[in-house]
N, C-alpha and C positions, 0 to 999 in steps of 0.2 A: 340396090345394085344386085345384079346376078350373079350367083359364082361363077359361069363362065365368063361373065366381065373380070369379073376379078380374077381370078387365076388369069385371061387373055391378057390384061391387061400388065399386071406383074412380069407374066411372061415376056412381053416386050419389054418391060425395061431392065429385066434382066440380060435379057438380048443385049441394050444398052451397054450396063454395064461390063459383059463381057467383053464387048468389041472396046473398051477403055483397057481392057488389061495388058497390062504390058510384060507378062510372064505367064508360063502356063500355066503354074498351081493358083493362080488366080481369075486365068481362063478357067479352068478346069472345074474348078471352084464356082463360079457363076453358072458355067453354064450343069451342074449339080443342082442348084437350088432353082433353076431355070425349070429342070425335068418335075423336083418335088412342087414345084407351082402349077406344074400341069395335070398333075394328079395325085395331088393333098386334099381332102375334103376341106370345106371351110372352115370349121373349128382347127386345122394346122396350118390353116395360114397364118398366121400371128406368130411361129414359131420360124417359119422359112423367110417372111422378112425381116424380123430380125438379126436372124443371121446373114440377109442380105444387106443390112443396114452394117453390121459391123465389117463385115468383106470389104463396102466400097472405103470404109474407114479406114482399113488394112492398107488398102491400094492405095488411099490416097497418102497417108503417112510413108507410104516405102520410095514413092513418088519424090513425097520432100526430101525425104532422106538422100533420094540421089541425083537432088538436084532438079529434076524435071519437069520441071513447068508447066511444058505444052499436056504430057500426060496426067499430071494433075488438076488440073484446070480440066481436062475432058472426065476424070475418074467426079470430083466434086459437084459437074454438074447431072452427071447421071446419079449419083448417091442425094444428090439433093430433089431429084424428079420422082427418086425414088422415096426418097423420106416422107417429099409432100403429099406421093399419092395413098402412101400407106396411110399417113397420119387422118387424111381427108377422108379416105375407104374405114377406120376404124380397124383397121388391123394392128396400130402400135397399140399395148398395153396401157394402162396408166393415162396419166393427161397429156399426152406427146413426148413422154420420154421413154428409153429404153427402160426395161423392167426384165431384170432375169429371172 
């Protein structure tokens, strides 16, 4: 894969994820790691998905917390599109799991 597939491709589903957020430090927050996907060399990408991996994790627990369903259900399935495509591109560390 290309880097600009990959950064393009991140970039969209960060876009994803943003449009899940149901608050702005979480907007704000996405679409942060959205800009460093668009111009992080490849060797930092590994660092800006992961942090994008824990964000939707963020959203989705705050979600539960308050109850919300419908926005959890949308925060989970973009952090999951987002998980599979990191894990699939080689951008998660380790053998698919987070690694700080």
């Amino acid at each position: 894969m290309t880097q600009q597939y990959l950064a393009g491709e991140l970039s969209l589903l960060l876009a994803q994820l943003r449009a899940a957020a149901t608050d702005e430090t979480h907007a704000c927050g996405a679409a942060q790691l959205r800009r460093e996907a668009e111009t992080t060399p490849l060797p930092g990408l590994p660092a800006v998905v992961t942090r994008a991996v824990l964000l939707a994790d963020a959203m989705c627990w705050d979600s539960i917390a308050r109850g919300d369903v419908s926005a959890f259900s949308r925060q989970a399935a973009a952090g999951a599109a987002l998980y599979e495509f990191a894990l699939c591109a080689g951008l998660l560390r380790g053998s698919g799991r987070l690694s700080g």
